[in-house]
N, C-alpha and C positions, 0 to 999 in steps of 0.2 A: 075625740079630737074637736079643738075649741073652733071657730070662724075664724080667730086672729092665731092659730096653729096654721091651719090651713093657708093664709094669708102670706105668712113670714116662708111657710117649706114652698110654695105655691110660684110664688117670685120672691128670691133672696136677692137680686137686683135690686128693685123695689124696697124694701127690708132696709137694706143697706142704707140706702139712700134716704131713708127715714130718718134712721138712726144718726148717717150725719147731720141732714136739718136740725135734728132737734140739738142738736149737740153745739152747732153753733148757735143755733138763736139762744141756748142759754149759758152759752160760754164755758163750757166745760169740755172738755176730752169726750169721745162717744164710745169710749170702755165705761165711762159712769152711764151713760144712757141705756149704753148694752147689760150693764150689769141691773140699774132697775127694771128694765122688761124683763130678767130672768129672777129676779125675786119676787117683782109679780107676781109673773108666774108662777113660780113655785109655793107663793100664797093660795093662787087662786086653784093649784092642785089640791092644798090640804084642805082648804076650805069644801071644796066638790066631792073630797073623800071622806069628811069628816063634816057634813050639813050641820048646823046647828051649836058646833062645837067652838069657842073663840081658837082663832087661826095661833099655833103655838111657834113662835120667833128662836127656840131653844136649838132644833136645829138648822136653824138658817145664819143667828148671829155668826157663829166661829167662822163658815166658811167667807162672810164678807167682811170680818176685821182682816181676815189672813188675807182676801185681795187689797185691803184699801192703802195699804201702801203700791200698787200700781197705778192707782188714780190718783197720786201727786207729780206733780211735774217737777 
């Protein structure tokens, strides 16, 4: 478990209220903001499971074309 794991299950208060800041100060909805911390994430999974290896986007594209029609208003 990563520091910013730990962080987000630790205080989701906290978390939350992140996620809106940033969501305003860049003018976007904070389902785009929640959904780049979970791709992050989920880079910095295969990266950690797979050292050395270039991070592969093959299975992460499909599942965030199938959201991005929720982040239009």
């Amino acid at each position: 478990m990563t520091d910013s794991t730990l962080w987000r299950d630790d205080d989701p208060e906290v978390f939350r209220g992140t996620i809106l800041a940033a969501a305003e100060r860049l003018g976007v909805q904070p389902l785009a903001v929640d959904k780049d911390y979970w791709v992050r994430e989920g880079l910095r999974a295969i990266t950690t499971a797979h050292p050395g290896e270039p991070p592969s986007f093959e299975d992460i594209l499909p599942q965030v074309r199938a959201d991005a029609p929720l982040l239009q208003d």
